[in-house]
N, C-alpha and C positions, 0 to 999 in steps of 0.2 A: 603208516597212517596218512601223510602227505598224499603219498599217492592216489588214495582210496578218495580221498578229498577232492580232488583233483576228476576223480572218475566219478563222481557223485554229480557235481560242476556240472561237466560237461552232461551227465544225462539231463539235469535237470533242465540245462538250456536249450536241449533238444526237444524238451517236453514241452516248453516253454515257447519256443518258437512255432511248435506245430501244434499249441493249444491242446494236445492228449491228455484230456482228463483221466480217462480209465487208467494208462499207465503210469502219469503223476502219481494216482490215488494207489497202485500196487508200491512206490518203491515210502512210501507215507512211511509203515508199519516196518518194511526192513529197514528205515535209516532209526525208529523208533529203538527198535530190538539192538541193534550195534550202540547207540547211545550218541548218534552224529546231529542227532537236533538239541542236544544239550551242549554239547562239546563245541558246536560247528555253526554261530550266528550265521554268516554265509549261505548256507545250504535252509536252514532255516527259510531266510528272509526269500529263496528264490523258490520253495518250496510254496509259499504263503503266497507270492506271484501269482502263479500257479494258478491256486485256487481264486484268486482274484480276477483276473486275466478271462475265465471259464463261467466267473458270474456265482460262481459256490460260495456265497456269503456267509454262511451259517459254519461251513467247514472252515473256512478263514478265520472268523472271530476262534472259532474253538482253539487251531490251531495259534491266535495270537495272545490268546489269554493264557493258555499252557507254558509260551515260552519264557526260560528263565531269564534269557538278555535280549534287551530291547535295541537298537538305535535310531536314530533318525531316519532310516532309509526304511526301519520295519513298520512305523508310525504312518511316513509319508504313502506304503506302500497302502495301509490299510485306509486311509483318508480320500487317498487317489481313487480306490477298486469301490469304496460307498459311493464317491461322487460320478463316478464313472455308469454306474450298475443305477442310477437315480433314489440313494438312498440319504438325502440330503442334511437331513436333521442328523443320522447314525454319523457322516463324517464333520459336521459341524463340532459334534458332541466331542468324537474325539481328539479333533483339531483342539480344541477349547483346554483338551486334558493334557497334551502333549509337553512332556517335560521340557523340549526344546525345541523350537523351531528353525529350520533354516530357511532360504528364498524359495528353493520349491515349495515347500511345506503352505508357505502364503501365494505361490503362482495359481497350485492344484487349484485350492481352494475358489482363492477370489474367481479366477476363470473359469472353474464349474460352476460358481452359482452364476457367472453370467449366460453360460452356457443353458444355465434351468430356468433362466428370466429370472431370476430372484435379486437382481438392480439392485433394489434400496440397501440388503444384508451384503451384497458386494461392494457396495462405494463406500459402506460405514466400516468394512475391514478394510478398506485402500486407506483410509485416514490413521487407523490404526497400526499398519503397518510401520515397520520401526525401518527399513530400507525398502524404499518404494524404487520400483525400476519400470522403467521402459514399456516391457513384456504386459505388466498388468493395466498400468496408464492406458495402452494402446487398445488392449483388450476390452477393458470397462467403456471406454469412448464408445470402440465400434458398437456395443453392445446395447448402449443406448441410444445411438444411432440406427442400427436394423429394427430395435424392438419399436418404434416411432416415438422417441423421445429426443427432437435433435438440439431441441433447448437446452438439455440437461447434457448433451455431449457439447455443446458449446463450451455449457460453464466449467466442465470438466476439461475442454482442449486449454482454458484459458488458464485454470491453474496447474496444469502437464506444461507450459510454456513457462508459467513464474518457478514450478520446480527444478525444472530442466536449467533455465537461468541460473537458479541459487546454486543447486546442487550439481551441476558437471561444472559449471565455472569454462562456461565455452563450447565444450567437448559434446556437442548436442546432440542429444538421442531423438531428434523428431523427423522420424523417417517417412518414406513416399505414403507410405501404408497409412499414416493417422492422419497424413496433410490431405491426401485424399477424402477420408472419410469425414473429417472435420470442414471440407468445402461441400460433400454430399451436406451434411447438416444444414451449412450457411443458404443452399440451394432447397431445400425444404422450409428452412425457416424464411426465405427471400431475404437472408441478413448478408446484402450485396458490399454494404458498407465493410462488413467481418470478413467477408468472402476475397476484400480488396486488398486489406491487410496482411492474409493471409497469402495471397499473389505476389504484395510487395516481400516480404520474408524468403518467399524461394527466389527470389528473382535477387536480394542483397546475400544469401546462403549458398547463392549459387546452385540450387539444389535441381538435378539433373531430372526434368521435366519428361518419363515417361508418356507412354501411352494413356496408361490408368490416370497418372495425373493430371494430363494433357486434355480428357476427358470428362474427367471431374470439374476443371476450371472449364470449359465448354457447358456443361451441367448446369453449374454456380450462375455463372453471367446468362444463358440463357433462361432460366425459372427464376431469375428476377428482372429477364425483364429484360435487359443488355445483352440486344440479339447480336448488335455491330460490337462490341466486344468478344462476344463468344465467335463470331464470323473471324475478326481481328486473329485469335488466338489462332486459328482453326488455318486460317492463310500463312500464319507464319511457319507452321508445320512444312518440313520443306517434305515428307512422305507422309499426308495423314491417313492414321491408321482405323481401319473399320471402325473403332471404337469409338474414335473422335467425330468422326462422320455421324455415326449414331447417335452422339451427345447433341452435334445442333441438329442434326433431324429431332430429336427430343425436343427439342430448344423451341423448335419454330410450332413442333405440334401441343408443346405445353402452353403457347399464346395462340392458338386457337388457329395459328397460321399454316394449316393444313397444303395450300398449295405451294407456298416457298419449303414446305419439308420437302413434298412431290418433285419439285422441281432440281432440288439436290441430289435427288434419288436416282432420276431419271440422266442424271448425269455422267452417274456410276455403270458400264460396261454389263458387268457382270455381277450383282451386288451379292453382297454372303447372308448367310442367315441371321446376321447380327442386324445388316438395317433393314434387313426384310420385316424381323420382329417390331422394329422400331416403328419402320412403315403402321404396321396393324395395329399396335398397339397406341401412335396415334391418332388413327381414324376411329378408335374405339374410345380413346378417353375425348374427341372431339364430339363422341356422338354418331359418328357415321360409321354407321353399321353397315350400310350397304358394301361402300368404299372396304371395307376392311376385310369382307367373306369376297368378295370379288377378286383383290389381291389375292386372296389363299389361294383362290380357285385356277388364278394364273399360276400361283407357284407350283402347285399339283400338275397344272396342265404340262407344263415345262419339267417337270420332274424333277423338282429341288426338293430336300426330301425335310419337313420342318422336324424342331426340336420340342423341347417339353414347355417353351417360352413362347413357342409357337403357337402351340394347342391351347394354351395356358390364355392367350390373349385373344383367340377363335373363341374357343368357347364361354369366354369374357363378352365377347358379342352375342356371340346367343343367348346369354343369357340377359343381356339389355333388350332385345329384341324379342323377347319370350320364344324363340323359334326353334322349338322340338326337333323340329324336320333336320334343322342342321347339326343340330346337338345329338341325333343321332348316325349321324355322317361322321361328324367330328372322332365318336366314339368308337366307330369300326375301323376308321386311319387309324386311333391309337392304337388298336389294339395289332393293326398287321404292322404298328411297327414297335408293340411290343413296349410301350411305354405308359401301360396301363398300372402298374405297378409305381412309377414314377407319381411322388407324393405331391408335387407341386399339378401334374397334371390331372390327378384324381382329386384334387381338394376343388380344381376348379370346375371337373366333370359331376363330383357330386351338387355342389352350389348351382352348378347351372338347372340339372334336372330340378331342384327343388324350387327354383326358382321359374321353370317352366311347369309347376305343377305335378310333379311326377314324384315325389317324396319316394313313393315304393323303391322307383327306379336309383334314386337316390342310396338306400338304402340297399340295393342288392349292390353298386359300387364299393360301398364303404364295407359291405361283410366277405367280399371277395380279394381282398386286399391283404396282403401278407402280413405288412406293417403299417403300422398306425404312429405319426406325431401325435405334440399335443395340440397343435393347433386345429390338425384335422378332427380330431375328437370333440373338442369345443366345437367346429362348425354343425358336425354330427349331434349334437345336445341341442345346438339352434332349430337346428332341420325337427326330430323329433317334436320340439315343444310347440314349433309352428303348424306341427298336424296333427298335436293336441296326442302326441305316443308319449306322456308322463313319466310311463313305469320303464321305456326303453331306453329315455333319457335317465331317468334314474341308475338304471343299473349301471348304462355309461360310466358314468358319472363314477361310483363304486368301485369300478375293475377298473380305475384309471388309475395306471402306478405313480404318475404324477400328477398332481393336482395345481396347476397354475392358478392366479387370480383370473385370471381371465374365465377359468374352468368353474373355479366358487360361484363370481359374477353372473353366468351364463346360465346356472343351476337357478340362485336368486330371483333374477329376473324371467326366466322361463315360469319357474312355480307362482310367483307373485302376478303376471299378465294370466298364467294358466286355471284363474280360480284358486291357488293351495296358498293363501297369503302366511298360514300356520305356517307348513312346513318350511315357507322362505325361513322366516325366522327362527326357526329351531337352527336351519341350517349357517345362516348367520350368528347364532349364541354356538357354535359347534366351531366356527372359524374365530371367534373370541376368546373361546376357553385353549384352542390350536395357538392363540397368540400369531395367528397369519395375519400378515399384512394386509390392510383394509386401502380399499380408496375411493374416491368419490363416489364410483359409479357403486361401489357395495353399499356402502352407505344410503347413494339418492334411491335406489332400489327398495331397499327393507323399509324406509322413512316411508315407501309408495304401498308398503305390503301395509305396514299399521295404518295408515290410510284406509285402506279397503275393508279392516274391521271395527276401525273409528276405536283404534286401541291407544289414547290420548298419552298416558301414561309411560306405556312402552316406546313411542314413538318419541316423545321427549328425553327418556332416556340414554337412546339410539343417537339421537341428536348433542347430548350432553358428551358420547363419548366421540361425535366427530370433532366437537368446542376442543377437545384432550388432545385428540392428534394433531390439530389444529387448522383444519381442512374446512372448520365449519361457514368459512364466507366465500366458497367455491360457487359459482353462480348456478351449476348441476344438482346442488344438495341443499341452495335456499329456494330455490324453485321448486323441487321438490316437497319441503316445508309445507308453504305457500299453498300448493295441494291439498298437503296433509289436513293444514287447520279448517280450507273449509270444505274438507269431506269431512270432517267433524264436526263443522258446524263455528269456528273460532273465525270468524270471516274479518273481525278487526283484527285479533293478533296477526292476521295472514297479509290484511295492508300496510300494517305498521312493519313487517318484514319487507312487505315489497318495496315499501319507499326509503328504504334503508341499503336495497341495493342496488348494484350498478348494470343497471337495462338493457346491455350489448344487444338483445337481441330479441325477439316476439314470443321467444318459447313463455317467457317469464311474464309478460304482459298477458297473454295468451291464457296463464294457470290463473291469473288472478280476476282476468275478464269470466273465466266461464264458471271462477267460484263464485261469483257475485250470483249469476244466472243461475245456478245450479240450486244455489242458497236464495233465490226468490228477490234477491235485489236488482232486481231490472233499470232502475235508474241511474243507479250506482254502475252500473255493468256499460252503458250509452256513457256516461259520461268520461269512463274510462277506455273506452274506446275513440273517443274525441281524442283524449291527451294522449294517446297511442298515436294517431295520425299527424296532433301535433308534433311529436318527439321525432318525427320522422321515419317511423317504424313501420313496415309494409304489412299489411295485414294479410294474414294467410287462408283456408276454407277451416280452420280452427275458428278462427279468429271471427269469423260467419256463425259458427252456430251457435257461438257466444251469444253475438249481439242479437239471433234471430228470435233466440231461447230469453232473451231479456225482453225485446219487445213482445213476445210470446205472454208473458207472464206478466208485462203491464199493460199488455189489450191494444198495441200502441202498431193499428192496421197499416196504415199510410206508410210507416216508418218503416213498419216492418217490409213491407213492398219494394219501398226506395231501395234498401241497403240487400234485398234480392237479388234484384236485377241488377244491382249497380255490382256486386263482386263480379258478374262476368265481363259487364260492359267497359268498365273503370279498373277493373283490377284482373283483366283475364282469369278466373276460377271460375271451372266448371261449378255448377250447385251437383253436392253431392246426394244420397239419400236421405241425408241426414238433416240437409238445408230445406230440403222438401217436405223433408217430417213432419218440421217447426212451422212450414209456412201452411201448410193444413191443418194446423192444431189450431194456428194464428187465426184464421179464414172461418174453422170450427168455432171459436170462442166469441167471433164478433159476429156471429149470424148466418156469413155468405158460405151456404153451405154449399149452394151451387158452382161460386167459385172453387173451392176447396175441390170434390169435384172433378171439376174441369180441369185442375191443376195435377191432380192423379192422373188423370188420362192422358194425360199430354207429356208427363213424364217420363226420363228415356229407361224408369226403373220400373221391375213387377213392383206393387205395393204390397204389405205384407197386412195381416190383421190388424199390428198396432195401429196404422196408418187409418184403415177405415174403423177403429173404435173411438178414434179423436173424432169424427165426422158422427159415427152413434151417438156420441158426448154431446155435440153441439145438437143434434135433433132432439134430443132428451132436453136440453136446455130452453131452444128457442121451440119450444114445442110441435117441432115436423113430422107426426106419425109417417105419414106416406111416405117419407122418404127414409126416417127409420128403421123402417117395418124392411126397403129395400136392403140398407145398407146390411141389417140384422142379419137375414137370410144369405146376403156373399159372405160374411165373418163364418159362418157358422159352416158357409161349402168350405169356404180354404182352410178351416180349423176348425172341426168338430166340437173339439173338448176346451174351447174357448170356450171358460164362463163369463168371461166380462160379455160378450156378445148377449148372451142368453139373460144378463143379470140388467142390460139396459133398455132390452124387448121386456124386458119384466115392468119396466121404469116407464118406459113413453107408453103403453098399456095403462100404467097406473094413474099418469097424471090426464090424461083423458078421459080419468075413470071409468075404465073399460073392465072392471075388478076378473072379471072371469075370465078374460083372453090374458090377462098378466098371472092368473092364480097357474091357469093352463101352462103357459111358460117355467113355471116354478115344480110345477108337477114332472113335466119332461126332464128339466135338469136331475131332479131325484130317481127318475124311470133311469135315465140315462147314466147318472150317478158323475153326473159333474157337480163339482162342490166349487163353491166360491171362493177365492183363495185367500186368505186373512192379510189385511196390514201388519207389517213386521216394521220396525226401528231398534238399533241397537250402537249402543256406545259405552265404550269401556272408560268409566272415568277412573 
């Protein structure tokens, strides 16, 4: 029997090693028949591998429910093959059941949910853990560091250094791997102060200052700032290595100092694709586009052959530059070298088409693709919902084996901007009753859908359970709020929130300026735009049609003129369509219809119907047949089945009392079978 055991072993591990399903699954039934999965945990547990290993979920559980002896190695095996295979809740579950744990048992875990972004459910099992090591500290760090959380790997490097203290008693586990990642942090967060401390530690630890770390501390000091420190470090390197060269090339192009990176660059003989990358990638986060396809175009000429970091920050340029032309250049290089496949260089080839307009082209990248992340999927649900493909975003959305926040959020806010403000919120009562983690942006999203159907009720409830997680004084989801009340119409409760929070920035001035406007307070809306420029707060072309929409609505011409021309003069903003709207409605309401007008035509926009119905408006008003009768006639070429047109020829007709040229107007619309379209108002109290 030994023996047999023994030959059992070894097949399995053969099976095992070369992933053979079909064959695994023939010797299943004879070790069944002999009686070796009863008798023989061993053979068991590598058998159940197996099936894990190949992704045979369904035949795993079967075969782990079946067995009559369990151990730790059969548990971990099953916890490991859910987390592995993206079944996240299935190994939670039976993590949670597990008779007994050992350090793997809590490594698998915590480090696959860092691995599925699920942070919060990982850092709240690292507290929990009853022997915390090294392995998962290091891991949870990085992982809030890559996912861009480097605050939160701060506060986590800082109690991995009180642990590490209390519990090795010397013997410190804080290796190159988290010192690094924990300076990437201090370098994101500009915490030069954290970054210094951090320097001092290896420098009294003695701790042997690689390349990776050498780079990192180059990183740190340069993105906050301390060029002559990161230069410092960089000199005392007595071989600096590509990497480090890369770090202040970063360094110089992340302070905007494009020609001192040039200048290092051009120092370098023969440079490797590392600061070649570095090179592009900071003439592209500088802005200069040109600089940055110009370089490629040398390295192509030269015949350096780039990487997926390469393409990745090329077509990063085209896509700031909106330029098709190279974005399809970009795209035949990848493809003869074969790095179309490569996910980081397709996430950045589908964003760029969508981004130059080509959504289709988009779209034929991402269905040619073997494999799909979840991130690229998420960008794919953006692209969809930005050219209004609902149901292709939806289905996305469905067949996604994993569903990140980011993936919920992305659903949320697409159906919510999309017109579907229902289905946001179905979809959000659907991650409620999931018990998935919410966060700001879920939250300020759905508060913006009940917004959009003035669903009062629901919206404060919404709000009631951000108050629970305790997220509700987030400046994202009071501003939001803010919104909410006076798309409802609640214009004081939305001030008594605004003056209760803390104004970092114009978005929030911004929601409350164009509720006032929106809501018909035009005074209210000027004087809060006073204490806006008081506060020191830059006003933006939001910020414009606020005020232009306020004096609009208090007739307040002069004003309204001044603060026209003064956003481009005083505040560089172009006027958008939108600012020309307001000032033709303005122009319409005080009489000067000539002006208004003239202000059309001179405009760098086509005008649309709405635009000359403001102008019908004002001749209806100030009683101008003849130029009504004008304007009537264009409305009615650029939109036929515009009744407001036809219903305001009905109007200046009538007040002229012209009864039978306005009855005539009235008769066409019913020949023609244009109906006038009813006032609607709706609010869910």
């Amino acid at each position: 029997m030994e023996l047999d055991l023994q030959s059992c072993a070894r097949l399995l591990n053969t099976v095992n090693s070369n992933q053979s399903l079909p064959y695994g699954k023939q010797l299943h039934p004879v070790f069944l028949k002999r009686g070796i999965l009863n008798s023989a945990l061993t053979i068991a547990n590598r058998l159940l591998q197996m099936y894990m290993r190949c992704g045979r979920m369904a035949d795993a559980k079967m075969l782990f429910d079946e067995m009559s002896q369990r151990n730790c190695f059969t548990w971990n095996t099953m916890v490991e093959g859910y987390m592995k295979w993206e079944k996240i809740d299935n190994s939670l579950d039976l993590f949670r059941s597990m008779p007994s744990k050992n350090e793997f048992s809590w490594n698998v875990v915590i480090l696959g949910l860092v691995k599925a972004e699920e942070l919060g459910v990982a850092r709240r099992l690292l507290h929990e853990m009853p022997r915390k090591n090294g392995i998962v500290w290091n891991g949870l760090i990085h992982g809030y560091a890559k996912m861009g959380f480097p605050g939160v790997a701060l506060c986590l490097f800082k109690e991995f250094i009180d642990w590490d203290f209390h519990e090795m008693a010397g013997a410190s586990h804080i290796d190159t791997f988290v010192l690094a990642t924990a300076l990437g942090a201090c370098a994101d967060t500009r915490a030069v102060d954290l970054g210094k401390q951090i320097h001092a530690r290896i420098i009294v630890d003695q701790v042997e200052v690689d390349s990776v770390l050498a780079s990192s501390l180059v990183n740190m000091y340069g993105k906050g700032g301390d060029l002559d420190s990161a230069s410092y470090i960089l000199n005392r390197m007595q071989n600096p290595d590509n990497f480090s060269l890369s770090a202040l090339i970063s360094a110089f192009s992340y302070c905007g100092r494009m020609d001192d990176a040039r200048k290092i660059f051009n120092l370098i003989t023969d440079p490797c694709i590392v600061l070649r990358n570095s090179m592009i990638a900071g003439y592209v986060s500088c802005d200069k586009v040109s600089e940055a396809l110009l370089l490629f175009e040398e390295m192509h000429r030269e015949g350096v052959i780039g990487d997926s970091s390469t393409l990745a920050s090329v077509l990063n340029a085209c896509a700031s530059a909106h330029a098709l032309k190279n974005c399809l250049q970009v795209h035949v290089y990848s493809f003869k070298l074969g790095l179309l496949d490569d996910l980081i260089v397709a996430s950045a080839l589908i964003d760029t088409y969508a981004k130059c307009g080509c959504p289709d082209e988009a779209s034929k990248v991402f269905n040619e693709l073997k494999t799909h992340d979840t991130i690229l999927l998420n960008s794919m649900i953006a692209i969809y919902f930005n050219c209004n493909r609902i149901e292709d975003a939806r289905q996305l959305f469905e067949s996604m084996p994993y569903k990140s926040l980011i993936s919920w959020n992305s659903m949320i806010i697409g159906l919510s901007q999309n017109g579907c403000p229902v289905e946001a919120l179905d979809l959000f009562c659907r991650m409620n009753r999931m018990e998935f983690r919410m966060d700001k942006f879920s939250f300020s999203s759905v508060i913006s859908a009940c917004a959009s159907i003035a669903s009062v009720e629901l919206g404060e409830q919404i709000f009631a359970r951000a108050v629970i997680i305790g997220i509700d004084c987030d400046q994202i989801i009071s501003t939001s709020l803010i919104d909410f009340y006076c798309k409802c119409g609640f214009v004081t409760d939305a001030r008594k929130l605004f003056d209760q929070m803390m104004k970092s920035d114009e978005v929030s001035w911004n929601s409350m300026l164009m509720g006032y406007a929106t809501n018909g307070y035009g005074n209210e809306a000027l004087n809060l735009f006073h204490e806006m420029r008081s506060a020191g707060v830059s006003p933006t072309n939001i910020t414009f049609i606020g005020v232009l929409s306020a004096c609009d609505h208090c007739g307040l011409l002069e004003e309204g003129k001044r603060w026209f021309y003064s956003m481009n003069y005083d505040y560089h903003i172009d006027p958008g369509i939108e600012h020309y709207s307001c000032m033709v409605d303005l122009y319409a309401r005080a009489g000067c219809l000539e002006e208004a007008v003239n202000l059309i035509e001179k405009m760098p926009f086509e005008a649309d119907s709405s635009m000359w119905l403001s102008i019908l408006r004002g001749c209806v008003a100030h009683g101008n047949k003849t130029l009504g009768e004008l304007v009537a006639q264009h409305i009615i070429e650029l939109d036929p089945e515009n009744s407001g047109a036809f219903v305001q020829l009905s109007n200046i007709f009538a007040t002229s009392e012209d009864w039978e040229r306005s009855a005539l107007v009235r008769r066409l619309m019913i020949e023609k079978k244009i109906h006038k379209k009813s006032g609607r108002s709706w609010s869910d109290m």
